[in-house]
Gaussian input, Z-matrix of N, CA and C with variables (Angstrom, degrees):
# hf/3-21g

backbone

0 1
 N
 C     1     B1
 C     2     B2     1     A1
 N     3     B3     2     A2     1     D1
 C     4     B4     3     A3     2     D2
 C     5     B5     4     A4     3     D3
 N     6     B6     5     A5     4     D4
 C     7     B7     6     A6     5     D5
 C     8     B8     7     A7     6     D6
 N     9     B9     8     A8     7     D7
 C    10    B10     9     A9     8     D8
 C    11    B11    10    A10     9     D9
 N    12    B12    11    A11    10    D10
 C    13    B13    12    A12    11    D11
 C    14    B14    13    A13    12    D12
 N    15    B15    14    A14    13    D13
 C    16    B16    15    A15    14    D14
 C    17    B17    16    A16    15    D15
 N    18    B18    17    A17    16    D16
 C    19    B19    18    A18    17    D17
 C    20    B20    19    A19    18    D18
 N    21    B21    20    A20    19    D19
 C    22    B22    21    A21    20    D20
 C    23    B23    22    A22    21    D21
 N    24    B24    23    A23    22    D22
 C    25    B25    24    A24    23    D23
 C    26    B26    25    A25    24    D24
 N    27    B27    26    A26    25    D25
 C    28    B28    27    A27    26    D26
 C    29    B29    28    A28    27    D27
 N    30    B30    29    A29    28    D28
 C    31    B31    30    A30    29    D29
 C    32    B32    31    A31    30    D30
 N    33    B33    32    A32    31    D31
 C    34    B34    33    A33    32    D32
 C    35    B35    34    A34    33    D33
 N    36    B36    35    A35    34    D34
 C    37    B37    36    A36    35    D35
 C    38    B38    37    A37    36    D36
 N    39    B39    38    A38    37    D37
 C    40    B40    39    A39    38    D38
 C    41    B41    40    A40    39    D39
 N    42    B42    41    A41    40    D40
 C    43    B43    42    A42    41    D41
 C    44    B44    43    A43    42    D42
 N    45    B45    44    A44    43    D43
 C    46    B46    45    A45    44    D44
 C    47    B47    46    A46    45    D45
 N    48    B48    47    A47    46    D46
 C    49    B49    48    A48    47    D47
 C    50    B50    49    A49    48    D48
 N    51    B51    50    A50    49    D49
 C    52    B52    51    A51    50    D50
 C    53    B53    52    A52    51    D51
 N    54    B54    53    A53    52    D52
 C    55    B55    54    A54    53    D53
 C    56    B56    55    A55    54    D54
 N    57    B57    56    A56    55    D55
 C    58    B58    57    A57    56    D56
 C    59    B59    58    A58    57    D57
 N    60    B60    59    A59    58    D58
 C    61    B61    60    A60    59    D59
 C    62    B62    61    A61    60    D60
 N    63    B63    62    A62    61    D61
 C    64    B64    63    A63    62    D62
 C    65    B65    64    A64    63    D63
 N    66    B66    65    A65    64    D64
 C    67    B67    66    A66    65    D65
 C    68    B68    67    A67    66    D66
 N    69    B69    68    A68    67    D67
 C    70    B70    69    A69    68    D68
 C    71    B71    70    A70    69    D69
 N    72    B72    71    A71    70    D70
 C    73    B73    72    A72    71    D71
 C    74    B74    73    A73    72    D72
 N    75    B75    74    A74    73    D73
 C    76    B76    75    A75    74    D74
 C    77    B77    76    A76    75    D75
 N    78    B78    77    A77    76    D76
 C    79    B79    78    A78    77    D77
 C    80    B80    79    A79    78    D78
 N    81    B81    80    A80    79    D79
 C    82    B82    81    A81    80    D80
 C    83    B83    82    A82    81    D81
 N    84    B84    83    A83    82    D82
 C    85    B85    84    A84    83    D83
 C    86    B86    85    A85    84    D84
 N    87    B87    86    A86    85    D85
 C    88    B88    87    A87    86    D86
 C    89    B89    88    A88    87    D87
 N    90    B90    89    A89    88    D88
 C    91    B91    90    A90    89    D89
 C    92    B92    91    A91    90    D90
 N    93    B93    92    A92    91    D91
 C    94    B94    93    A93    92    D92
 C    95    B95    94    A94    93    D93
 N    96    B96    95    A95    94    D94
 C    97    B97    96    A96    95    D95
 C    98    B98    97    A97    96    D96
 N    99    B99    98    A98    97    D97
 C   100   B100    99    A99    98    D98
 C   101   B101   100   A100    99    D99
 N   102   B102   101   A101   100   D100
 C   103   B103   102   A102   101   D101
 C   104   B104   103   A103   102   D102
 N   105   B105   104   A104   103   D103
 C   106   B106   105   A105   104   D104
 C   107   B107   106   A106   105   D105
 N   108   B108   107   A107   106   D106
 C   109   B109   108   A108   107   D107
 C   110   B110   109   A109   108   D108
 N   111   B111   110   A110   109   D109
 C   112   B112   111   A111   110   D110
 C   113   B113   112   A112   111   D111
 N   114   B114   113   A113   112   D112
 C   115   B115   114   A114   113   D113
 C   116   B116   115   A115   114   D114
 N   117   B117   116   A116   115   D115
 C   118   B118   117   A117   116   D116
 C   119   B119   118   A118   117   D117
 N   120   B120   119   A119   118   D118
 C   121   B121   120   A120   119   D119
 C   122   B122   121   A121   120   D120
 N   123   B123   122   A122   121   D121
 C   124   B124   123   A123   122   D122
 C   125   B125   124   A124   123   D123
 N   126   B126   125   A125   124   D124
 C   127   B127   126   A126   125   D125
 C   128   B128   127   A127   126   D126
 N   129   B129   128   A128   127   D127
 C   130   B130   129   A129   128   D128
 C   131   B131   130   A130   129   D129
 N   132   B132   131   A131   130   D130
 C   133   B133   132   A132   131   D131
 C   134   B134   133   A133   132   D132
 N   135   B135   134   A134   133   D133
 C   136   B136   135   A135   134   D134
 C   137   B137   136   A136   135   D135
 N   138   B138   137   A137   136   D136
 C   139   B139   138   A138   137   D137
 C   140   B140   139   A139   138   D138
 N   141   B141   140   A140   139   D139
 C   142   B142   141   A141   140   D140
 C   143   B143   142   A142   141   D141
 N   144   B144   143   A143   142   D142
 C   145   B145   144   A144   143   D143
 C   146   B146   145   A145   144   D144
 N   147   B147   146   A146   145   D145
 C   148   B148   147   A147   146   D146
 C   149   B149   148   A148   147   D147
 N   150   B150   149   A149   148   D148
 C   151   B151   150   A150   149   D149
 C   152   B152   151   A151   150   D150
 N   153   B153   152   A152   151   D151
 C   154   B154   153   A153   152   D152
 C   155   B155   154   A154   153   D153
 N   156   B156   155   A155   154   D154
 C   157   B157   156   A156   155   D155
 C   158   B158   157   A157   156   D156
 N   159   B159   158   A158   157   D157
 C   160   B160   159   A159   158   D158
 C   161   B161   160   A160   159   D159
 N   162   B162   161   A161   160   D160
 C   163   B163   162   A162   161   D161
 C   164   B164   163   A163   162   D162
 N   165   B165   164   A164   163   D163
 C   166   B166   165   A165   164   D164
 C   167   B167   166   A166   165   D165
 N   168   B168   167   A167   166   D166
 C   169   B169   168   A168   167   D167
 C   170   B170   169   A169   168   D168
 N   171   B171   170   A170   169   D169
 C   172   B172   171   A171   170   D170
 C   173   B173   172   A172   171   D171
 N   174   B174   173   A173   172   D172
 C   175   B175   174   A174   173   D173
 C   176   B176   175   A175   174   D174
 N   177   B177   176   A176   175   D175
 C   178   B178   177   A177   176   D176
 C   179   B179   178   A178   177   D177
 N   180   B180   179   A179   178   D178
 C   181   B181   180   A180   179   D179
 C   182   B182   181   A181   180   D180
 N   183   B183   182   A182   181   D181
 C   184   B184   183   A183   182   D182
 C   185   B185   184   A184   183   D183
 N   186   B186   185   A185   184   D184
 C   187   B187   186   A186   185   D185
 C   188   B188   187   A187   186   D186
 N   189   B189   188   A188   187   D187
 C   190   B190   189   A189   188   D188
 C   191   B191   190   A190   189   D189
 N   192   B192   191   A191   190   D190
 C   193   B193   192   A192   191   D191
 C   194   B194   193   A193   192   D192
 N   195   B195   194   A194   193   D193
 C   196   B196   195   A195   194   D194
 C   197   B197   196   A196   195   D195
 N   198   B198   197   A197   196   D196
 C   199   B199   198   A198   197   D197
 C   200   B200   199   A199   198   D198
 N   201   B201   200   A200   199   D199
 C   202   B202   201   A201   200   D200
 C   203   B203   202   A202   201   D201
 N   204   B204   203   A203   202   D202
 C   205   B205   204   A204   203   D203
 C   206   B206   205   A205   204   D204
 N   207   B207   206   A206   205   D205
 C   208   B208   207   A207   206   D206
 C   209   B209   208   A208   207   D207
 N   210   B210   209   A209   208   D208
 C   211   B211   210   A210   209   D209
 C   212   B212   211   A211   210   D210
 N   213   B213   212   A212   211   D211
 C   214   B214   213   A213   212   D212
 C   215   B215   214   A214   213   D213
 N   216   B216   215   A215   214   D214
 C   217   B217   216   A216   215   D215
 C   218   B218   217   A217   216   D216
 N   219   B219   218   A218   217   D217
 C   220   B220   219   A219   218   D218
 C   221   B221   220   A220   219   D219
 N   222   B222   221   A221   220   D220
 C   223   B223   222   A222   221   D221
 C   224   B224   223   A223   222   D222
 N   225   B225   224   A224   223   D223
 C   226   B226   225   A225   224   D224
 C   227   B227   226   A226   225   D225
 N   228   B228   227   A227   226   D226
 C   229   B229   228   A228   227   D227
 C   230   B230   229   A229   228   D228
 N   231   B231   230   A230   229   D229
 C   232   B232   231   A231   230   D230
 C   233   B233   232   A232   231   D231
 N   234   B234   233   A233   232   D232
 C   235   B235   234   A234   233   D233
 C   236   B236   235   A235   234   D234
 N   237   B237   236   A236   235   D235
 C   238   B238   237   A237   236   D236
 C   239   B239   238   A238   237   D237
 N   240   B240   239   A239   238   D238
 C   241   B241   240   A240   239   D239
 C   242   B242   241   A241   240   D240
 N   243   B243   242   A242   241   D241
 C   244   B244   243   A243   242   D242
 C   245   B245   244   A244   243   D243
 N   246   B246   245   A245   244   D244
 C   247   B247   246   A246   245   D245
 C   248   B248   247   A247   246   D246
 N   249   B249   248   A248   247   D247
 C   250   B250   249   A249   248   D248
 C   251   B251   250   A250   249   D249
 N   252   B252   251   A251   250   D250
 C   253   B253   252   A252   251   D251
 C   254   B254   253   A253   252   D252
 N   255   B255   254   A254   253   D253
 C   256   B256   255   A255   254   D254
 C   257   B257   256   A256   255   D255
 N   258   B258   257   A257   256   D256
 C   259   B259   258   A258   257   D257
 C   260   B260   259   A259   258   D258
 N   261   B261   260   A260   259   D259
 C   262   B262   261   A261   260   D260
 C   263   B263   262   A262   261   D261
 N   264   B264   263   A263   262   D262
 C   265   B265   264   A264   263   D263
 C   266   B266   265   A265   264   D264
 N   267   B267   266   A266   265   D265
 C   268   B268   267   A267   266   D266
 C   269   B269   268   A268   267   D267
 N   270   B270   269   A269   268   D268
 C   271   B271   270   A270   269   D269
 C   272   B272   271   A271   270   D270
 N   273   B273   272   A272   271   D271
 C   274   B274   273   A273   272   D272
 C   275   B275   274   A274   273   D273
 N   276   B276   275   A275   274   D274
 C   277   B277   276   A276   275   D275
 C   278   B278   277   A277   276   D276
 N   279   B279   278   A278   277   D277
 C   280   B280   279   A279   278   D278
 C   281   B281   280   A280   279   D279
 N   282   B282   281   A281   280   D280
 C   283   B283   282   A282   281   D281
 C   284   B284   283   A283   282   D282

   B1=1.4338
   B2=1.5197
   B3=1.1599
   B4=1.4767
   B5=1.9275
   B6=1.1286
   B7=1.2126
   B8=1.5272
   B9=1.6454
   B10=1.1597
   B11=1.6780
   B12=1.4154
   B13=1.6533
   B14=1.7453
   B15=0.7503
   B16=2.1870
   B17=1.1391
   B18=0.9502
   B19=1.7167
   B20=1.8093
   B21=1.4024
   B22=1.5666
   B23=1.9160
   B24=1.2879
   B25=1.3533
   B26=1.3562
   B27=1.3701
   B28=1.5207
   B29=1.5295
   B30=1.2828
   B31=1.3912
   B32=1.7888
   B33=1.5112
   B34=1.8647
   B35=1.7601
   B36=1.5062
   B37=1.3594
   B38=1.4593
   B39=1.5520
   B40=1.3856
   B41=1.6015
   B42=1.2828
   B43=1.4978
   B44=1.2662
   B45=0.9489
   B46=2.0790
   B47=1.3645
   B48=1.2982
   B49=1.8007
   B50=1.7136
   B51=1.5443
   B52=1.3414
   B53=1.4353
   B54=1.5215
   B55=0.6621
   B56=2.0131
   B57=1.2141
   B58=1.3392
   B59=1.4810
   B60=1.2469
   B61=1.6192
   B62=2.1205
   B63=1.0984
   B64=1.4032
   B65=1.3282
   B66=1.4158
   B67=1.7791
   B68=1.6177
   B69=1.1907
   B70=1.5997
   B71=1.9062
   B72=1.1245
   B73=1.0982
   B74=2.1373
   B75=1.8425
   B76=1.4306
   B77=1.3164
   B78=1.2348
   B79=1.9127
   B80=1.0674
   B81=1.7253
   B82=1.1367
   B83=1.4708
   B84=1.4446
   B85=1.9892
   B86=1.5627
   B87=1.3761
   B88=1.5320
   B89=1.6550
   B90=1.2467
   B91=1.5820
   B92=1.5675
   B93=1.3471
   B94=1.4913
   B95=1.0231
   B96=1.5053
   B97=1.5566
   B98=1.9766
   B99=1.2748
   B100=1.3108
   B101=2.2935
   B102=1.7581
   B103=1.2192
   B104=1.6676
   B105=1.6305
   B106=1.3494
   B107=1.3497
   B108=1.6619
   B109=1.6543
   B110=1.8305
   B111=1.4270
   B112=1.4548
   B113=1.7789
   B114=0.9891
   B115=2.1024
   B116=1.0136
   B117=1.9541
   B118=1.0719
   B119=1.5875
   B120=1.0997
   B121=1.7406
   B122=1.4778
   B123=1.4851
   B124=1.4144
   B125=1.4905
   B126=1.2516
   B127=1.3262
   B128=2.1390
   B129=1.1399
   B130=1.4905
   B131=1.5032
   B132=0.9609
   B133=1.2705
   B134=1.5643
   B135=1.0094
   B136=1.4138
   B137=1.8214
   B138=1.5986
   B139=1.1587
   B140=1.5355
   B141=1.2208
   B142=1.3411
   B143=1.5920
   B144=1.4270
   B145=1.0355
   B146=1.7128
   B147=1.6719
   B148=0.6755
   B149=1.4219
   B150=2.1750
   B151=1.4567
   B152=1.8206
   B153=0.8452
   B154=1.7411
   B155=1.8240
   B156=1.7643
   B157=1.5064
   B158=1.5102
   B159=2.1962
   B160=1.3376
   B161=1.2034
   B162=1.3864
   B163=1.3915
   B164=1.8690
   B165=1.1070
   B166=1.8767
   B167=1.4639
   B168=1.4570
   B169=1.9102
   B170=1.6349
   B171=1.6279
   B172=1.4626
   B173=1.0861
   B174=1.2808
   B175=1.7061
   B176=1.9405
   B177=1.3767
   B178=1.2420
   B179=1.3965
   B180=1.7692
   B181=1.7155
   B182=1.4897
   B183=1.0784
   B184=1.1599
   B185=1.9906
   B186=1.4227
   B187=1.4392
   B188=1.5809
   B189=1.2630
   B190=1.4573
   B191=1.0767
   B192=1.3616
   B193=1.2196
   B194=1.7794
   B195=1.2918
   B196=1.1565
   B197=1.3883
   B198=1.2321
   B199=1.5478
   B200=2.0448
   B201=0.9222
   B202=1.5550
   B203=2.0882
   B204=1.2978
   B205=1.4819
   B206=1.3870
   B207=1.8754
   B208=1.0552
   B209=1.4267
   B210=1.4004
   B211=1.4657
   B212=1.4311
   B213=1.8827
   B214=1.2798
   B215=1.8710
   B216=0.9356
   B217=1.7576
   B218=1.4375
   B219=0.9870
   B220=1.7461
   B221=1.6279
   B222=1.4865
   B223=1.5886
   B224=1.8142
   B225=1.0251
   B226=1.4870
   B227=1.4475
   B228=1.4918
   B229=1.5688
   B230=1.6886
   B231=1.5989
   B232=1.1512
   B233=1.4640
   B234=0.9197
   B235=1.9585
   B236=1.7236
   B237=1.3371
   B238=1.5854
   B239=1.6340
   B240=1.5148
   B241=1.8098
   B242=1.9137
   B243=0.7674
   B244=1.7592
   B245=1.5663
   B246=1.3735
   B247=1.4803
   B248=1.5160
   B249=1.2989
   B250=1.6906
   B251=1.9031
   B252=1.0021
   B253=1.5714
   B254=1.6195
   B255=1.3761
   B256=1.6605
   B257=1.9668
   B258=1.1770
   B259=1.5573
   B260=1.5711
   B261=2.0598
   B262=1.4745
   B263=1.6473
   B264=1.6144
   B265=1.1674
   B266=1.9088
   B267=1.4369
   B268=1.4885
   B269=1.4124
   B270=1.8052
   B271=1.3431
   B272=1.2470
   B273=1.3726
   B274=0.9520
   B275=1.4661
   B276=1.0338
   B277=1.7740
   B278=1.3720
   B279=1.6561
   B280=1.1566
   B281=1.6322
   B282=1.4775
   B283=1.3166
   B284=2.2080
   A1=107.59
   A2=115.14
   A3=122.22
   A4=117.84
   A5=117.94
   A6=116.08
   A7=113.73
   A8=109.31
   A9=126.65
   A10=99.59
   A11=108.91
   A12=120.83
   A13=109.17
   A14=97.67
   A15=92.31
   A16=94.38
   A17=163.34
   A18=126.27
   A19=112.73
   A20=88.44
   A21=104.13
   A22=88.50
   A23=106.47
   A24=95.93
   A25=120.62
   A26=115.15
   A27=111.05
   A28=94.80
   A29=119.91
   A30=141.86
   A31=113.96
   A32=87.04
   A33=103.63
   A34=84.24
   A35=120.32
   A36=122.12
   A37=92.56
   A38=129.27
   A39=127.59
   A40=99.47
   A41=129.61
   A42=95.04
   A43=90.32
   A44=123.52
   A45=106.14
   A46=102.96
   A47=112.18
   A48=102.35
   A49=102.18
   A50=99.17
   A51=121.97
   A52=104.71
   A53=156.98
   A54=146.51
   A55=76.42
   A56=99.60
   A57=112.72
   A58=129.18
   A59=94.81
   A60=104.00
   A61=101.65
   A62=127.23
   A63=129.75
   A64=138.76
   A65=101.49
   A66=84.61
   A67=108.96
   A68=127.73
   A69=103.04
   A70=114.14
   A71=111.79
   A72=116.31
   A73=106.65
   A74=104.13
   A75=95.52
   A76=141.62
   A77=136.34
   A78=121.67
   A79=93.91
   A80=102.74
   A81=128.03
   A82=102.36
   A83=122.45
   A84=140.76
   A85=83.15
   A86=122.29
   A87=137.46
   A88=106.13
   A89=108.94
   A90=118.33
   A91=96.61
   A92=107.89
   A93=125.38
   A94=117.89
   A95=133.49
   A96=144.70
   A97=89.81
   A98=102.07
   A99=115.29
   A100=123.81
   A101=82.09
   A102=87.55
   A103=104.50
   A104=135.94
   A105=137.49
   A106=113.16
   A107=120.42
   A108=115.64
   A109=86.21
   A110=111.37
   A111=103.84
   A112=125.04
   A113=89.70
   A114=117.59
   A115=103.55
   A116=106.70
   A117=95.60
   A118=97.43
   A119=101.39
   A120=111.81
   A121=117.13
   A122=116.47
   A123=123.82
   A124=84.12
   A125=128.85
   A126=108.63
   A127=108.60
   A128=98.64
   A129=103.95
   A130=112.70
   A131=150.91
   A132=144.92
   A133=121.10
   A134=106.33
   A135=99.21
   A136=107.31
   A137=102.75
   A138=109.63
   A139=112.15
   A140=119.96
   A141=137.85
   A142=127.40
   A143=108.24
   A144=136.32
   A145=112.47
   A146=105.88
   A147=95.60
   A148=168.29
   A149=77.93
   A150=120.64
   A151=127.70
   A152=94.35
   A153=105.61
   A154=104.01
   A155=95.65
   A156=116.40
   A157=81.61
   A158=81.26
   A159=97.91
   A160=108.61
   A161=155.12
   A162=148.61
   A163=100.14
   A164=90.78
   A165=116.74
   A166=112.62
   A167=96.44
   A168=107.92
   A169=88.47
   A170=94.92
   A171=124.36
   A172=100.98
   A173=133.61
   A174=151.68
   A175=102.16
   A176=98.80
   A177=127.39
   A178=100.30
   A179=121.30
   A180=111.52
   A181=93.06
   A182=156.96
   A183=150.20
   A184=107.58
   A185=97.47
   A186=102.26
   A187=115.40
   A188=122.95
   A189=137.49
   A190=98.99
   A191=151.37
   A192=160.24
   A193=110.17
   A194=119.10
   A195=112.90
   A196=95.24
   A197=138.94
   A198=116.55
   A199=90.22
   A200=118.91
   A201=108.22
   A202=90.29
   A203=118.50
   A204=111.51
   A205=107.44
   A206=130.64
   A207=93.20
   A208=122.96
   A209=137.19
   A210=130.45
   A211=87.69
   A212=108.56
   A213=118.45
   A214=96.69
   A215=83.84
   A216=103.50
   A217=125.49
   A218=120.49
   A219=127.55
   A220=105.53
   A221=118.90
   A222=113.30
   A223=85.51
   A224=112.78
   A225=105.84
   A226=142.63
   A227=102.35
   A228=99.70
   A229=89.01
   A230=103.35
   A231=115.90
   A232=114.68
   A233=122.23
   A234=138.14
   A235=101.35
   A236=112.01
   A237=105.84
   A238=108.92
   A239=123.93
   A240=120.03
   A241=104.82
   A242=126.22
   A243=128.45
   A244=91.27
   A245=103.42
   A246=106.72
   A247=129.33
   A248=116.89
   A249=136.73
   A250=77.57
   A251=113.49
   A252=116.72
   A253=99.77
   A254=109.42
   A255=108.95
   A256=90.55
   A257=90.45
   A258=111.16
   A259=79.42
   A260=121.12
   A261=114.35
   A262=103.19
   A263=123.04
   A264=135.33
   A265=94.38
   A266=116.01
   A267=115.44
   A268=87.77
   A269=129.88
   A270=130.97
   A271=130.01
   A272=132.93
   A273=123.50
   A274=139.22
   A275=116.97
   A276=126.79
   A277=124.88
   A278=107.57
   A279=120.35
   A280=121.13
   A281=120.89
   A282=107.53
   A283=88.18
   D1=125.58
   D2=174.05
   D3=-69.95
   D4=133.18
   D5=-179.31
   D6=-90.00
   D7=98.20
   D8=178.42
   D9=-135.23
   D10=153.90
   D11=170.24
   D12=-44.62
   D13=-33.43
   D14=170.89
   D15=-94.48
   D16=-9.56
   D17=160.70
   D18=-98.84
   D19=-12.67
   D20=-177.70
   D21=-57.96
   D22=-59.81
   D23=-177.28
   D24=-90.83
   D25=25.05
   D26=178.18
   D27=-86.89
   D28=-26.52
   D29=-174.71
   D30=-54.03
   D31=-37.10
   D32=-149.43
   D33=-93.92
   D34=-21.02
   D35=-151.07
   D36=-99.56
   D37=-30.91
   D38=179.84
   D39=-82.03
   D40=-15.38
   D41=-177.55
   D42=-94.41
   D43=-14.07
   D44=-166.09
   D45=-99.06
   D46=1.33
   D47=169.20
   D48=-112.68
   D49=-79.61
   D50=-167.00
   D51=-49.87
   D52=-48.59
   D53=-80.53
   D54=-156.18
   D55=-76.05
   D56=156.70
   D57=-27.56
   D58=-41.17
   D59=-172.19
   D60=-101.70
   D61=-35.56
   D62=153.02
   D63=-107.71
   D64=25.34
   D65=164.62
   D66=70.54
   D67=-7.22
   D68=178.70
   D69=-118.99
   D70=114.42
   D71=-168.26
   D72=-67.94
   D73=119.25
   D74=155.60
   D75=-57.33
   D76=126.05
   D77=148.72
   D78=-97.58
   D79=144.17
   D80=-173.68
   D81=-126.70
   D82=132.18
   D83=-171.08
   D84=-106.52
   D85=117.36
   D86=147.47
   D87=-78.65
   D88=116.75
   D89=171.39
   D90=-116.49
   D91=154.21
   D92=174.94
   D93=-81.45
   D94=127.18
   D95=-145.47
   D96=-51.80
   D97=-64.80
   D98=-171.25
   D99=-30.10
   D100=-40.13
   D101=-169.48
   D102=-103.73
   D103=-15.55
   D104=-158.48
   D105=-57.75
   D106=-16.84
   D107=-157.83
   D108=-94.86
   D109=-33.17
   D110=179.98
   D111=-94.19
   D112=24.81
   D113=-179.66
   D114=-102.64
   D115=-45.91
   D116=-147.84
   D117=-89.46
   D118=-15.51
   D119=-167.20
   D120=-76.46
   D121=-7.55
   D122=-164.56
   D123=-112.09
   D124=-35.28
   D125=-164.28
   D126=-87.66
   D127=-21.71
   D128=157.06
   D129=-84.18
   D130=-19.41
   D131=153.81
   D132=-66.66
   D133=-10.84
   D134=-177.61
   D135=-119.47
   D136=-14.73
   D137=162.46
   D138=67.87
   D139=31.90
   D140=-176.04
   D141=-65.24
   D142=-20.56
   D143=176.02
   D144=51.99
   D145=46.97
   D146=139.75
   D147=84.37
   D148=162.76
   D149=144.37
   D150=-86.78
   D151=151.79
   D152=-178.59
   D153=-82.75
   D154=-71.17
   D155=-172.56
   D156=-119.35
   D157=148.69
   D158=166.75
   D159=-122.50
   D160=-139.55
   D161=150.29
   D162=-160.37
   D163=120.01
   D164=-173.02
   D165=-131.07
   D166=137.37
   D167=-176.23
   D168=-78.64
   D169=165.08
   D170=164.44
   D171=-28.53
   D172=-66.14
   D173=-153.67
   D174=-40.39
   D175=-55.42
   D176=-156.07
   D177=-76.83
   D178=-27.48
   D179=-156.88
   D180=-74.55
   D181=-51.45
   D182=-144.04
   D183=-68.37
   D184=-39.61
   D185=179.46
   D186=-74.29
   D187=-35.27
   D188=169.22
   D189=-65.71
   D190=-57.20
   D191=-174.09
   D192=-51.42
   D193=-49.95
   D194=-169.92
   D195=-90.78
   D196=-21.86
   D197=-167.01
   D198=-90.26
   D199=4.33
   D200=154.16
   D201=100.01
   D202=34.57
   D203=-169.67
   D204=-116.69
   D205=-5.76
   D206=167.13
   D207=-111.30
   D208=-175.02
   D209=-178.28
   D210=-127.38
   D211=168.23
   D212=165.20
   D213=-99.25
   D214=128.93
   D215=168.00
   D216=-79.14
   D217=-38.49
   D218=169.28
   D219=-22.31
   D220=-54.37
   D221=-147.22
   D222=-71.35
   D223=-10.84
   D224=170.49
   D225=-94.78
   D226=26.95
   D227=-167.78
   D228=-165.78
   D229=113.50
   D230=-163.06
   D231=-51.08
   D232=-56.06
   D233=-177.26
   D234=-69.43
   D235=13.61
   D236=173.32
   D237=-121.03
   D238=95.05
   D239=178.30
   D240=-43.36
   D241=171.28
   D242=-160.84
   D243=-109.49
   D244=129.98
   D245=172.06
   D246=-58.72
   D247=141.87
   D248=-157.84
   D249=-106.19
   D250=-59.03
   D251=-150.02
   D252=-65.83
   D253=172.45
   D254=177.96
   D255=-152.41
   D256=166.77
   D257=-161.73
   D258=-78.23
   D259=-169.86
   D260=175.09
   D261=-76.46
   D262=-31.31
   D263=-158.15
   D264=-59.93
   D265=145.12
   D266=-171.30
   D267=-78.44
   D268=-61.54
   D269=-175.46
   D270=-41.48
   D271=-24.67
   D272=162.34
   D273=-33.92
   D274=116.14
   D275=-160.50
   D276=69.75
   D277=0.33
   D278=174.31
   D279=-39.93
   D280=-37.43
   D281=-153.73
   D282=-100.67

């Protein structure tokens, strides 16, 4: 996760909901804007497991997308209907 004012509070927003509301405490990896697309890309490439969740700009979905790395998350979280829509990439949610 890059340390910018939106994740600063994406941070503040998972403990006072998510965290609050299930019992499972986040750690959160601050990577530097500069370096996150190639952090993030080695550690899904190598499939190390890790990270669980990652969090990636627009920029990034198309490249995650084709090497077969992201999932839709919805079918997992009761109060969320399962996404209809798909990113432009065809693979997406493919696997």
């Amino acid at each position: 996760m890059v340390n910018n004012p939106q994740m600063v509070e994406l941070q503040k927003l998972i403990k006072r909901h998510f965290t609050k509301d299930t019992g499972i405490k986040v750690n959160f990896t601050m990577v530097p804007e500069n370096d996150v697309r190639d952090k993030i890309s080695q550690y899904f490439s190598n499939q190390a497991g890790q990270y669980d969740v990652a969090t990636i700009s627009n920029f990034e979905v198309p490249f995650f997308s084709a090497h077969g790395w992201l999932r839709d998350l919805a079918p997992h979280s009761p109060r969320t209907p399962p996404s209809t829509s798909r990113t432009s990439s065809p693979r997406y949610g493919s696997r």
